[in-house]
N, C-alpha and C positions, 0 to 999 in steps of 0.2 A: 295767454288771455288771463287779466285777474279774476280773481274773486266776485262775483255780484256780493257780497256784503261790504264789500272792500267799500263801495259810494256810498254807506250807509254813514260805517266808521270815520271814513275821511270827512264826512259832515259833522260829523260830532267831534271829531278832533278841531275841524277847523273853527267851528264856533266856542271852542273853549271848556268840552264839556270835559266829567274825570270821569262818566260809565256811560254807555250805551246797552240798551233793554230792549228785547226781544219777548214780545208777549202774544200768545194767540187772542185776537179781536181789537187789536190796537195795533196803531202806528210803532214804528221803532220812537224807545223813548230817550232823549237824553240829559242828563246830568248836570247843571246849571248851576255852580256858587250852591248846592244845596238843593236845589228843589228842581224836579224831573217835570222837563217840556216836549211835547210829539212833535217832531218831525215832521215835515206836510209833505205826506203820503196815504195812501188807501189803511186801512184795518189790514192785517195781516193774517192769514187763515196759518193752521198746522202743518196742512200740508208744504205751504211758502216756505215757514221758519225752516221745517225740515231738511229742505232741500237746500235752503241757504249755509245752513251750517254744517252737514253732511259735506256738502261740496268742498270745506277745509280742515276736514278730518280725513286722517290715514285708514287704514284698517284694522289697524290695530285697536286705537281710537273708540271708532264705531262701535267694535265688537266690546270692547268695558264700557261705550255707554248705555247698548243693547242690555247688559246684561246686569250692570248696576245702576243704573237708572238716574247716574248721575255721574259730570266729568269735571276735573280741574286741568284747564293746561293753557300754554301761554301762545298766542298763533303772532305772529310776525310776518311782516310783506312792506319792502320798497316803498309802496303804495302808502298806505298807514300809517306804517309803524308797530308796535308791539301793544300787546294786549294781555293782562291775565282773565282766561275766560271762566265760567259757570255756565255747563247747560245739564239741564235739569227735566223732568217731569211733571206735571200738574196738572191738576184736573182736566183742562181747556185742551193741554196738548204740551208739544215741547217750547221751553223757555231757554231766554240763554242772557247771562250777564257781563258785558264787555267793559273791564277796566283799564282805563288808558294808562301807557305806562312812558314817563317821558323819556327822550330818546338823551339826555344826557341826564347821570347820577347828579343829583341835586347836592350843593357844600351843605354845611350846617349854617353857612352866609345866608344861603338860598334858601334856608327854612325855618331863618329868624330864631333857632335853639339857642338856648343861654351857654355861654364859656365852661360854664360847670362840667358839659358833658363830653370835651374833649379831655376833661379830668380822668375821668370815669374808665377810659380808652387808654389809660396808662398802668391801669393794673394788670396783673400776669395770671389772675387766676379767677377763681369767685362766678357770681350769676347775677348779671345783669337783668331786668325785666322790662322788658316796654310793650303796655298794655295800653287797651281800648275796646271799643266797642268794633265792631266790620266795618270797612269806608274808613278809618278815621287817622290813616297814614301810618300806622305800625310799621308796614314795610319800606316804607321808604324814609323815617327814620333811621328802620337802621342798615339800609342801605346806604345810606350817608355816613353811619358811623364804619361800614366796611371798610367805604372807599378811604375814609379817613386812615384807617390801620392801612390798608394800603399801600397808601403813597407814603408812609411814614414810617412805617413799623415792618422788619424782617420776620412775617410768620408765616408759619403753614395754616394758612386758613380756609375749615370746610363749610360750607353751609348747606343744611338739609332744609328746601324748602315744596309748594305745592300748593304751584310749579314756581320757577324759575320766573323771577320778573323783571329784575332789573340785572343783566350781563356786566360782570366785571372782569376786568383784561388786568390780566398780574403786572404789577408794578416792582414797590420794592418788599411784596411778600408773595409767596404762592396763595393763588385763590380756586380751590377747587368747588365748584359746586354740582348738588344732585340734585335732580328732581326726585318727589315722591313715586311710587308708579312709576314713571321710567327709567330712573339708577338704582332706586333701593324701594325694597317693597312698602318700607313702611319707616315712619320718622326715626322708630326702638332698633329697627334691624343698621337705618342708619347712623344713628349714633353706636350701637356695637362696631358699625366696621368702621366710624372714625377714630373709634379708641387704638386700633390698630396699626395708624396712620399716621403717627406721629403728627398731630397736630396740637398747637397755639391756642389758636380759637376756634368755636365751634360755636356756629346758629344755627340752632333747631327753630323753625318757623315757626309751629305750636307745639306747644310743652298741653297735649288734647287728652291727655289720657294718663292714670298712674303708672304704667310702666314708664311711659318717655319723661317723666318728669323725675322717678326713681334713677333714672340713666344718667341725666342732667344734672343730678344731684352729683351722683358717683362721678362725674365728668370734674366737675366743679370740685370738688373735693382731690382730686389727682392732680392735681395743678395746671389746669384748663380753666381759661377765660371763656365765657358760653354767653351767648346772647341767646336769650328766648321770648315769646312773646305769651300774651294770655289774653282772654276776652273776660278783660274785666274794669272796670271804670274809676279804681282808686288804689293806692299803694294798699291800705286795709284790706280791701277787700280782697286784693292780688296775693296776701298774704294767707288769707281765710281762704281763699281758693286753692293753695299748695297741703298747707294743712289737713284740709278736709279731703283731699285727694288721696288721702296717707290714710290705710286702714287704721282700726284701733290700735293695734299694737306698737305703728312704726309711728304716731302723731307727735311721741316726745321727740323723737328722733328728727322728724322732718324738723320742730323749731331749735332742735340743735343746731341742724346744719343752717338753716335761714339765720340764725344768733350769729355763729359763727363765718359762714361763705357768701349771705347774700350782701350784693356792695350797693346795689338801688335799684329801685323801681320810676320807670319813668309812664307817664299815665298820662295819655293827649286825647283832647277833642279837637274838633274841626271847627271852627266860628267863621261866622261870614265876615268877610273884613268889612271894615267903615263903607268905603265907597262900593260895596257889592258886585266886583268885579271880582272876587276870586274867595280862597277858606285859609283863618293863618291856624295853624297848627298852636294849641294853648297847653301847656303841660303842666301835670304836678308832680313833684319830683322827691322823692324820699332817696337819700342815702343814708347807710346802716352805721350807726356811731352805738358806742355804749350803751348810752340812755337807751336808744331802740331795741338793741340786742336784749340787754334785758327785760323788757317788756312785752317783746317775742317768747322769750322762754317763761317765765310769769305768769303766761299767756293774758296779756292786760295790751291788746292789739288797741281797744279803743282808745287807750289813752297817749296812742303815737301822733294823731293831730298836733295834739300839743306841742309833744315835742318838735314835731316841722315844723310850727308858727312861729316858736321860740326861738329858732336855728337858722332864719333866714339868712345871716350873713355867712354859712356855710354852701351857701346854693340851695339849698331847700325848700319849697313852696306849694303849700297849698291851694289846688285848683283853685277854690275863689278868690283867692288873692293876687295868680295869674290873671285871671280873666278881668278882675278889678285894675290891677298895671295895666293889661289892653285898652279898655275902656279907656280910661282918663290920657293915656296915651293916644288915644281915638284909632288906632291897631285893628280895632273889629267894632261889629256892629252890636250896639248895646243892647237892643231889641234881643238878638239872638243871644247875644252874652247871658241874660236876664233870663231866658230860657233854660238854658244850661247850668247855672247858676244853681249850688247848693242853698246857700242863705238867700234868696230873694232881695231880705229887706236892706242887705248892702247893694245892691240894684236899683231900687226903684226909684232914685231919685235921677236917673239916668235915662229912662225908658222913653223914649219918643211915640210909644203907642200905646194909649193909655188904654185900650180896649184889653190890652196883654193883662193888665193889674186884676180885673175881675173875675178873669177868666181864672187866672191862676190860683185866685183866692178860692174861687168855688171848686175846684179843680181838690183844694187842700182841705177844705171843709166836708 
């Protein structure tokens, strides 16, 4: 007998959503191109939720959600399909957040990425980054660049992630992968043991904390290619977030090795496409050339825009300039573009809802 939330998820898979939301005093919610529709069903009490997501948790499960008060892990069923979950605690009662996970690894065809970043995939050591905000395709990304190494490249490749979302079946590399919490206690304990392991590459999910980013450093520096990600919304900022992660003492050090090991930073949002049927992924893409390097160690981070802007015919771009290609490309929807959109006033002559303009202004004033 399935699942009773199984008909929840199979709704929201089948009308196209990418998360389903579980909240006490609401309908299950789901995920639309961007903005979250209820389900037409009753308000949902704690006790309901409880019992809905209890019923596809182990015991093991139960007992770390008991007692931390919060779970990550991935549920799978026939039925569905695969899911990475979130359930949580909260005032009203228990929560839980279901992301749909497609049942075949996306090409880099499939996700409209520029040629650049099969580039990127051919170096043998360094730290890659691909950063954003939560929601906004990190992992699938670079699960796309996995599969790529994969089919293409003979490595021993590990990835620590949390949890496990999209399964990959060894090709022409080894692909071992951990969960957090269920293979290795924690992202630091597992990158100590893929140092061990003779591996290629190595993706640590987040790089959350200065130990595991001091590890990824050390990884990156031994001649290990690493993919990592970070919640953060720009190459600069991605850069200021490693930095500042490094006490006082180690901060020369940390732009040492960014001078010297970091090869790019890849930086996506999610924009609704033109016809609002689905979100194209929009990137800003920093790779590390000279000019950057030293203005990493210089510490003159601000003045790396420039040099992206300047550097376009190397693959490099700056998000508004992305999002500006979409547009005129008609790629994604200009409203939302304009939203997202650093400079505005390279927008507005685009905006089909002119209520956005006032808003925005007052919004800045």
């Amino acid at each position: 007998m399935s699942a009773r939330i199984n008909a929840f998820l199979k709704l929201g898979r089948q009308q196209g959503g990418s998360d389903i939301h579980f909240a006490v005093g609401s309908p299950p919610l789901v995920r639309l191109h961007g903005d979250l529709s209820p389900i037409k069903y009753r308000d949902l009490s704690d006790n309901e939720i409880s019992d809905l997501l209890r019923e596809i948790l182990n015991p093991v499960q139960i007992e770390q959600f008991d007692s931390r008060q919060d779970l990550d892990f991935s549920y799978e069923d026939e039925e569905v399909g695969r899911f990475r979950v979130n359930m949580f605690h909260k005032v009203t009662g228990i929560g839980a957040s279901f992301r749909a996970i497609a049942p075949k690894i996306p090409s880099f065809e499939d996700l409209g990425l520029p040629p650049v970043i099969e580039k990127f995939l051919h170096a043998t050591q360094g730290l890659i980054l691909v950063t954003g905000a939560t929601g906004t395709g990190k992992s699938t990304t670079l699960a796309a660049m996995i599969d790529w190494l994969n089919r293409n490249r003979r490595f021993n490749i590990i990835t620590l992630e949390d949890p496990i979302e999209y399964v990959h079946k060894s090709k022409q590399s080894l692909v071992i992968q951990r969960s957090v919490g269920m293979h290795v206690e924690s992202f630091i304990e597992g990158l100590r043991s893929a140092l061990r392991e003779d591996p290629d590459i190595i993706l640590v999910g987040e790089l959350r904390d200065t130990e595991t980013i001091s590890m990824a450093m050390t990884a990156a520096e031994t001649g290990h290619l690493v993919l990592g990600t970070l919640h953060t919304t720009s190459a600069v900022k991605s850069l200021d977030r490693i930095i500042d992660a490094m006490p006082t003492e180690q901060k020369t050090l940390a732009k040492s090795f960014l001078a010297q090991h970091l090869n790019a930073v890849i930086s996506q949002k999610l924009i609704r496409s033109a016809d609002g049927r689905h979100r194209n992924a929009v990137l800003e893409i920093m790779i590390n050339n000279p000019a950057i390097s030293n203005l990493i160690v210089t510490n003159k981070l601000f003045q790396i825009p420039s040099i992206m802007q300047t550097s376009r015919d190397s693959g490099m771009q700056l998000l508004d300039h992305a999002l500006l290609e979409a547009v005129k490309n008609k790629e994604v929807d200009p409203d939302d573009a304009y939203l997202h959109a650093a400079d505005k006033k390279l927008f507005q002559r685009f905006v089909a809802n002119p209520d956005l303009l006032p808003q925005v202004n007052l919004a800045i004033t």
